[in-house]
Structures are given as C-alpha cells and as structure tokens.
C-alpha positions as CSV (number, residue, x, y, z in Angstrom):
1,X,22.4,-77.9,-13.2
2,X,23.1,-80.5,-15.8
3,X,23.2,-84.2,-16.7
4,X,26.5,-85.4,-15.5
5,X,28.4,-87.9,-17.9
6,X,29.9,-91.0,-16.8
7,X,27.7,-93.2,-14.7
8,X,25.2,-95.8,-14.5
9,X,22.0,-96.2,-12.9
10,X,21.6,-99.3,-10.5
11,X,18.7,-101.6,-8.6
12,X,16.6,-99.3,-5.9
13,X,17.0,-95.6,-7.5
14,X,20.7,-95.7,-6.6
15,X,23.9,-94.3,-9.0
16,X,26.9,-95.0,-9.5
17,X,29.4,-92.1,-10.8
18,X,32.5,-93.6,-12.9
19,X,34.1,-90.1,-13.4
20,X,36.7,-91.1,-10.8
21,X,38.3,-93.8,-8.5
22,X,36.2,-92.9,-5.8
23,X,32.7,-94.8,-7.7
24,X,30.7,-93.7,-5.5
25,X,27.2,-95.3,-5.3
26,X,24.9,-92.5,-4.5
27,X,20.9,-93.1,-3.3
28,X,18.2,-91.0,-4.9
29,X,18.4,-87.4,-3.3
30,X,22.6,-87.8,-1.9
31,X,25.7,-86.3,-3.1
32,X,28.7,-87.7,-4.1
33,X,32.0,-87.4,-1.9
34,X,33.2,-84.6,-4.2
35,X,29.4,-82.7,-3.5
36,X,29.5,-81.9,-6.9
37,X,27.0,-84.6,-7.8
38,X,24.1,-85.4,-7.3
39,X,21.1,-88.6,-7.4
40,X,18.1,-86.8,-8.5
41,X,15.1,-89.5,-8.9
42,X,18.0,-92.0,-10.9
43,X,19.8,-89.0,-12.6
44,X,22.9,-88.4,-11.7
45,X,23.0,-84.2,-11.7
46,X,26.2,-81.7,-12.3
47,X,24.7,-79.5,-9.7
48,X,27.7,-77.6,-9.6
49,X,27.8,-76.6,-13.6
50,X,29.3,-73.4,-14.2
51,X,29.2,-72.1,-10.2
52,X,32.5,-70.4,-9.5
53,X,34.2,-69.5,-6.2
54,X,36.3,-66.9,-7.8
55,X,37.7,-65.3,-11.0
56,X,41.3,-64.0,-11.4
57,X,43.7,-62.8,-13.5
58,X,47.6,-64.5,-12.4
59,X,51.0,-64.9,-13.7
60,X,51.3,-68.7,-15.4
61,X,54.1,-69.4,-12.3
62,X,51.8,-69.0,-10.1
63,X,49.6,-72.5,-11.4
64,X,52.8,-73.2,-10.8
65,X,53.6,-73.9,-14.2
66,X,57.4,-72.6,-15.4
67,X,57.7,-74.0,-18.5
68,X,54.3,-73.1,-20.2
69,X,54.5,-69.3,-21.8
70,X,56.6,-68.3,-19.0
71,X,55.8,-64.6,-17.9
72,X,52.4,-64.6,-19.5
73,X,48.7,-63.9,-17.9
74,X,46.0,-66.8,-17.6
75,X,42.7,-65.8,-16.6
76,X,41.6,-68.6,-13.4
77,X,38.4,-70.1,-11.7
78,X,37.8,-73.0,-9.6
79,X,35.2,-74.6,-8.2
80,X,33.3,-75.4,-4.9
81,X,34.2,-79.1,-4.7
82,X,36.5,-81.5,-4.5
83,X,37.0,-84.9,-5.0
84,X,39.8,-85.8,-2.3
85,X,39.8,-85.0,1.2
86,X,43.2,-84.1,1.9
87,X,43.7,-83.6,6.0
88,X,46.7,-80.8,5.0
89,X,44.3,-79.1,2.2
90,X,45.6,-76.0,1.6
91,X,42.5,-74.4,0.2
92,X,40.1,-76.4,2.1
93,X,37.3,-73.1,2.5
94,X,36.5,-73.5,-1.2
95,X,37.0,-77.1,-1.7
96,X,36.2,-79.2,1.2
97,X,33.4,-76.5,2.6
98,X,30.4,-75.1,1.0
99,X,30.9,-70.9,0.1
100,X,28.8,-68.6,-1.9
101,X,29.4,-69.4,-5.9
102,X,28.2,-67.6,-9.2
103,X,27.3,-68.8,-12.5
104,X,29.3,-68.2,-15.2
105,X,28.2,-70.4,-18.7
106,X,30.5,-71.1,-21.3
107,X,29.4,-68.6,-23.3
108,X,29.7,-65.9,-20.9
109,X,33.7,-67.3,-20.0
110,X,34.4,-66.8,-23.9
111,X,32.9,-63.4,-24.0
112,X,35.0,-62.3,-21.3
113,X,38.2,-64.0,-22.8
114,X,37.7,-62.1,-26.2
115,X,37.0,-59.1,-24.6
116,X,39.7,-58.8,-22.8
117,X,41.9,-60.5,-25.6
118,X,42.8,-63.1,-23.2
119,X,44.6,-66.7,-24.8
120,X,44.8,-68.8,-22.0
121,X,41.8,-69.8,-19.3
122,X,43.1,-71.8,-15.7
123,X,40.5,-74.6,-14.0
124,X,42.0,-74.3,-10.7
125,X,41.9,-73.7,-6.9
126,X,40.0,-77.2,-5.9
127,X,39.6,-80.0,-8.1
128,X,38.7,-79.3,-11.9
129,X,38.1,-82.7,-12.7
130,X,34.7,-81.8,-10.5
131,X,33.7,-79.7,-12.8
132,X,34.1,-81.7,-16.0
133,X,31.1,-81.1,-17.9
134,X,31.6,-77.6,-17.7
135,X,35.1,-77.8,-18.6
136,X,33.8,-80.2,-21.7
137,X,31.7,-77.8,-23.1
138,X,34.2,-74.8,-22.3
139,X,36.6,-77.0,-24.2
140,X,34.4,-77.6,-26.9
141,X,33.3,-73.4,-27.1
142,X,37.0,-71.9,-26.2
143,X,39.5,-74.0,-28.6
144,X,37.8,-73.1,-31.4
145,X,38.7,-69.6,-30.7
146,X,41.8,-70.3,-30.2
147,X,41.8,-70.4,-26.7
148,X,44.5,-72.8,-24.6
149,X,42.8,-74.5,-21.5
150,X,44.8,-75.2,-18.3
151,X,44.1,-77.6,-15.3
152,X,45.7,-77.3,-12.2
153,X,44.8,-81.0,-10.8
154,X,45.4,-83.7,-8.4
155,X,44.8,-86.4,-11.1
156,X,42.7,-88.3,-9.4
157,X,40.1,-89.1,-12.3
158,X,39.2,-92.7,-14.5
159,X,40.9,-92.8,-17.8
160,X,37.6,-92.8,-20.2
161,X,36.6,-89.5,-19.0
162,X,40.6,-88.2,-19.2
163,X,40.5,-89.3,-22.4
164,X,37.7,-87.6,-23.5
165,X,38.6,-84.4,-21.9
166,X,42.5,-84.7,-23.0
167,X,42.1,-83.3,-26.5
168,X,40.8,-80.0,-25.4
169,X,43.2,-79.3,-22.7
170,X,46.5,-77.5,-23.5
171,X,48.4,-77.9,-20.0
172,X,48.0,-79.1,-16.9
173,X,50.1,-79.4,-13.3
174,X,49.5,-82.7,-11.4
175,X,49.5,-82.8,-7.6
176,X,51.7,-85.9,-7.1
177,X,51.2,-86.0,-3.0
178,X,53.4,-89.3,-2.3
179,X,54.7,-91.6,-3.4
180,X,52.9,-94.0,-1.6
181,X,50.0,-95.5,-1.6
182,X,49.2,-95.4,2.1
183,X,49.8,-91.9,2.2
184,X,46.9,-91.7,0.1
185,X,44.2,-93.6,1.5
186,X,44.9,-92.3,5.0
187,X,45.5,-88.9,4.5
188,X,43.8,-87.9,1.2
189,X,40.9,-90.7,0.9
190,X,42.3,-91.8,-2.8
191,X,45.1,-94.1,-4.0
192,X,48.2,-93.6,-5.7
193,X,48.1,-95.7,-8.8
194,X,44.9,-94.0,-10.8
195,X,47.2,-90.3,-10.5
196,X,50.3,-91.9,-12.0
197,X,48.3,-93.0,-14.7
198,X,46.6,-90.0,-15.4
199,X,50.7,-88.4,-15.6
200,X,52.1,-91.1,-18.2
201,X,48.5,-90.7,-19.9
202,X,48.5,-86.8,-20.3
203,X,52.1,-86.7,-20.8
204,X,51.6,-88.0,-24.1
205,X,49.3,-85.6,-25.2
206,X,49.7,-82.0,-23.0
207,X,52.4,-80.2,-21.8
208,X,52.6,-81.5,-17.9
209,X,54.3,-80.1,-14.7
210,X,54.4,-81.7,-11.2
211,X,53.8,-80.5,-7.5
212,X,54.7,-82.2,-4.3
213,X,53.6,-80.2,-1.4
214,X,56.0,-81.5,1.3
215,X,54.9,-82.0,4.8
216,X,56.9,-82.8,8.0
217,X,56.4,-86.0,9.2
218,X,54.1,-87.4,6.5
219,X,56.1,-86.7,3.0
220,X,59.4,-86.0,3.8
221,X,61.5,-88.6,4.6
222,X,64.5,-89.3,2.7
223,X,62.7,-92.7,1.6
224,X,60.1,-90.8,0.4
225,X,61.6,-87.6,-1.4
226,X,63.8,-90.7,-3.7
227,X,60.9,-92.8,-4.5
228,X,58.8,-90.1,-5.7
229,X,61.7,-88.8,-7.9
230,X,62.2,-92.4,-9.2
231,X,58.5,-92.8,-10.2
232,X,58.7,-89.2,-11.9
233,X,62.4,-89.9,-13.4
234,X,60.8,-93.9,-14.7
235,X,57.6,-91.5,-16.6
236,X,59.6,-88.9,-18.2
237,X,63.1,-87.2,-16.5
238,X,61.8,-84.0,-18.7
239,X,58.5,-83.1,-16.6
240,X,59.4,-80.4,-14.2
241,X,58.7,-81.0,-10.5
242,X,58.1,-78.7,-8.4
243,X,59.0,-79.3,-4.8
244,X,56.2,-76.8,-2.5
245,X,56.4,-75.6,0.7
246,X,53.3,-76.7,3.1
247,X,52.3,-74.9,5.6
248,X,49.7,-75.8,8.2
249,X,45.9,-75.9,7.5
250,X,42.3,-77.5,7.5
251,X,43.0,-80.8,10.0
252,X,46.9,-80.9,9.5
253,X,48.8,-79.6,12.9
254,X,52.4,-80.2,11.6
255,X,54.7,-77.2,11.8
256,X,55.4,-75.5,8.4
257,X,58.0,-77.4,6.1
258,X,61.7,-76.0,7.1
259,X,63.2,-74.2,4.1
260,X,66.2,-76.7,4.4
261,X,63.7,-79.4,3.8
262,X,62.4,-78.3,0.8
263,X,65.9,-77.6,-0.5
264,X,66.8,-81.0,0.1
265,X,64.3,-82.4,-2.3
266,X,65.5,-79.9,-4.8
267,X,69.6,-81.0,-5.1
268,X,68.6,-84.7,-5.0
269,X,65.8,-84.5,-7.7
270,X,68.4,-82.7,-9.7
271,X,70.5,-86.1,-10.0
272,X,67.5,-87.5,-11.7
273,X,65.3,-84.8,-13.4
274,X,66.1,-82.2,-15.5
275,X,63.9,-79.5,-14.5
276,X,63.5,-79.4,-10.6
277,X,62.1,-76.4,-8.6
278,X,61.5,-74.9,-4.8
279,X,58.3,-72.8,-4.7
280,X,56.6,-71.3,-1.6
281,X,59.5,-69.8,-0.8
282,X,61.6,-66.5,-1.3
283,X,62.7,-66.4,-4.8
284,X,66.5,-67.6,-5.9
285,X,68.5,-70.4,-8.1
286,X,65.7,-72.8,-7.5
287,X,63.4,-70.9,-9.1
288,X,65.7,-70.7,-12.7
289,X,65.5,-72.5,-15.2
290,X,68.8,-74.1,-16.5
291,X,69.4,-75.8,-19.8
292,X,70.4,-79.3,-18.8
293,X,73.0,-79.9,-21.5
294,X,74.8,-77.2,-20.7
295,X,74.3,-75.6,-17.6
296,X,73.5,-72.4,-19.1
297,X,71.2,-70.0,-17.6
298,X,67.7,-69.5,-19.6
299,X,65.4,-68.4,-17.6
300,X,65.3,-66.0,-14.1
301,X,62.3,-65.8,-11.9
302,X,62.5,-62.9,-9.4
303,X,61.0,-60.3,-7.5
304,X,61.3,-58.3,-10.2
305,X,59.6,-60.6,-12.6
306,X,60.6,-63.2,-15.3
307,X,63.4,-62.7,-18.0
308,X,64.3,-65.3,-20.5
309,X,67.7,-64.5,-21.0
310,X,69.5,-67.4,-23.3
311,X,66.3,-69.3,-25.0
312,X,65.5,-69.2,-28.5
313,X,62.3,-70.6,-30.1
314,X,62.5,-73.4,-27.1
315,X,66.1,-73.9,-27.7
316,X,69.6,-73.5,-25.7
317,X,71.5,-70.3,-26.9
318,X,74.2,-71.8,-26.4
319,X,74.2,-75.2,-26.6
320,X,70.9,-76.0,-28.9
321,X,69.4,-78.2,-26.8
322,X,65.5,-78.2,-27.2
323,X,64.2,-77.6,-24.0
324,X,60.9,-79.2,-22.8
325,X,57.9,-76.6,-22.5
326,X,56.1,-74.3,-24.7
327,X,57.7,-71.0,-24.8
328,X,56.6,-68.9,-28.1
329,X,53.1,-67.5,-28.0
C-alpha cells in the first residue's frame, strides 16, 4: 500500500480523489468506485500498488496496437480495478470483480525486463490509470533503462495527473466507446468529453491508437459509426482506429456483433482516416496496413504472422510517404 497522489482531504474524515472524472468523495474506511483506493483515517491509500492479476508475454497487435514495432513482443500486466463500469465489459472477472493478485514492485518488474532483455512493458487488461502510482514510479525506474511503457486505456483520467504521467509513457491505445455522451453515463458510468481530451492531449506527446468495441443496438448505428469517425478525423485523420468485434459478457445480453457490422465501420472510416482496422475477427485486408498516398501494400497481418513488405525506416517504398507509427526498434 501506498499514499495515493491527487486528492484532497475534506470536513468529517472524508477524501476526495482528483485522479479522474469520477471525484469521488470517499468517508474514512470506504473505497473509491474504481476499489483501488482507499480513506484510511484521512489518507487516501493506493491499496492496490503493485498487485497484479496476471503477467504475459504477447504480440504488440494484440494491445491492439499495429503501428507501434509491429511484430515485436511486449511483456503485460494489469490490474484488479477499474475505474468504469461498463455493462458489456469484456474482462469484467479482473476488473469489475475482486480475484487473487501478487505483488510485483518496480524493482522486481525491471529485473525481470533486463533479464529477459525485454524493451517494451504493457499496463493492460483493466484500467491502468488505477494503478498510477505504480505506473509513476515504474516510469520513473524503467525509462532510464531504456525501457518503452505502454497503456492500453479507456482514457478516462483528469489532465494534471495525465500530464504528469505523459512523459514516461511511450504508447498507448484509447478505448473510444461512443461517440456520445449518453452512451457513457448509462452504460459505462463516465462521460465522453474527459476521454477525448485525454486523445488530443496524448496525441501530442505518444504514439496513439484507437478501439471502438461495437455492440448491436447500443454503438452501431449508422449515426453513430459517422460521428465517431468525425470526432477522430477533427483530432488527427492519422491515428489508427480499430473497429472490434464485441461479443457478449458481464451484464450485456446483446447477440455478438455480425461480421458485416463491423466491416461496415471499416469501408466508411476509410473515407475519413487513413489507418482503419477490423479486429476480433478472422484475419484479412482489414487487418493490412496500406500506405495512404499510394495504395501500396506495407504491412500483412496473418495467420502466419506479420511481414512488412514495402516500408522503409517509416516510409512508403514506393511512394515515400512517412507513415504514422514507430516502426524501427
């Protein structure tokens, strides 16, 4: 357990936690929505600090994150907690439930990472912005070796504490759920606004890829597949957005999202974005990367694994157009 950053005390033994949206005002001995932290006699505690659900070594597409050292290996963990309730949560045993953890400090992540002469370390599975001051001080220890930190995120975090955390983190995919604001107070328990800011905000200092899980009934509309691609085309036409398949879990009864569906989203995002992809699916042309000058084919993602076939030092073969990413270890 640790001191968590960002809050203030208040009248009666009560907290208030400013490391996202939510602000929740916690009484002496309760936990904050997330369950991460905690009032202990005024002092607001991490009590989740370096408690793991799980440690893994998986391709970068996985995260999914195409255009970040495509084909290479990034060691992940995640923690118990998470700071959204989604009703469709697709990894709701870990992050809306509690499940056995174990500790594993800073120093302990390092040694592993320079052991196994690994470059690149994942925060991911639930919410790593639960987790931030572990993920500070693993900043703080890692980048010095060299190190590139990862977050796998829904964004949902205040902008002080981004800030902060920002200079030490390489990469990160975004959840973008909707793009409305309804959508998120009613089915996630957030709102929209503070996870497009954290987007334009780390775009401008990290590499940054999208999701949109897309769910039947809730998400998929026409209507709402064009707004979302306008609010990602009006930040930056060069993040890649991943379109994902859902599929039904935690408190979420809809039927699993029709192949067609999520191939929709792909071709119209395509007349806005540059980099546009189908994941959750069987592997084919939505999965490529394609230079967006040109046309020209760069990079294949397969069954049989990933082959960069026409990029050179983040450039078009052909044409010389600098694609966005970070391909050269």
């Amino acid at each position: 357990m640790k001191e968590a950053l960002f809050y203030e005390k208040l009248d009666g033994g009560k907290v208030r936690c400013n490391l996202c949206p939510n602000l929740c005002i916690i009484a002496d001995s309760d936990f904050g929505s997330c369950r991460s932290r905690k009032n202990v006699s005024g002092v607001l505690i991490a009590v989740n600090y370096g408690r793991t659900v799980s440690l893994n070594l998986d391709p970068i597409e996985k995260k999914p994150l195409y255009h970040y050292y495509p084909g290479s290996q990034i060691l992940s963990l995640g923690a118990n907690s998470c700071n959204l309730h989604c009703r469709f949560c697709q990894n709701y045993q870990i992050s809306q439930e509690d499940c056995p953890t174990q500790v594993l400090l800073p120093d302990e992540l390092l040694d592993i990472m320079l052991r196994k002469n690994l470059k690149q370390v994942a925060f991911t599975y639930t919410e790593p912005i639960t987790w931030y001051e572990y993920i500070l001080d693993c900043g703080k220890l890692l980048t010095e070796k060299g190190i590139r930190l990862v977050l796998v995120t829904n964004g949902y975090v205040n902008l002080e504490p981004l800030n902060e955390l920002l200079p030490y983190i390489d990469a990160m995919n975004i959840d973008l759920k909707s793009s409305r604001d309804d959508f998120y107070k009613k089915i996630c328990g957030g709102r929209l606004q503070p996870v497009l800011d954290t987007i334009r905000t780390a775009s401008g200092k990290c590499h940054v890829e999208l999701t949109n899980l897309v769910i039947p009934e809730l998400n998929d509309s026409e209507q709402d597949i064009s707004a979302l691609i306008d609010l990602v085309a009006e930040i930056n036409p060069d993040i890649p957005l991943h379109f994902s398949r859902y599929y039904p879990q935690y408190k979420c009864e809809q039927p699993a999202t029709p192949v067609e569906t999520l191939l929709r989203a792909y071709n119209k995002a395509k007349e806005k974005l540059n980099y546009v992809y189908a994941g959750n699916i069987a592997a084919g042309e939505h999965s490529d990367t394609h230079c967006p000058n040109c046309g020209k084919h760069l990079i294949s993602r397969g069954f049989t694994g990933i082959v960069i076939k026409d990029l050179t030092s983040g450039k078009c073969s052909n044409c010389g157009t600098t694609i966005y990413g970070r391909f050269d270890a």
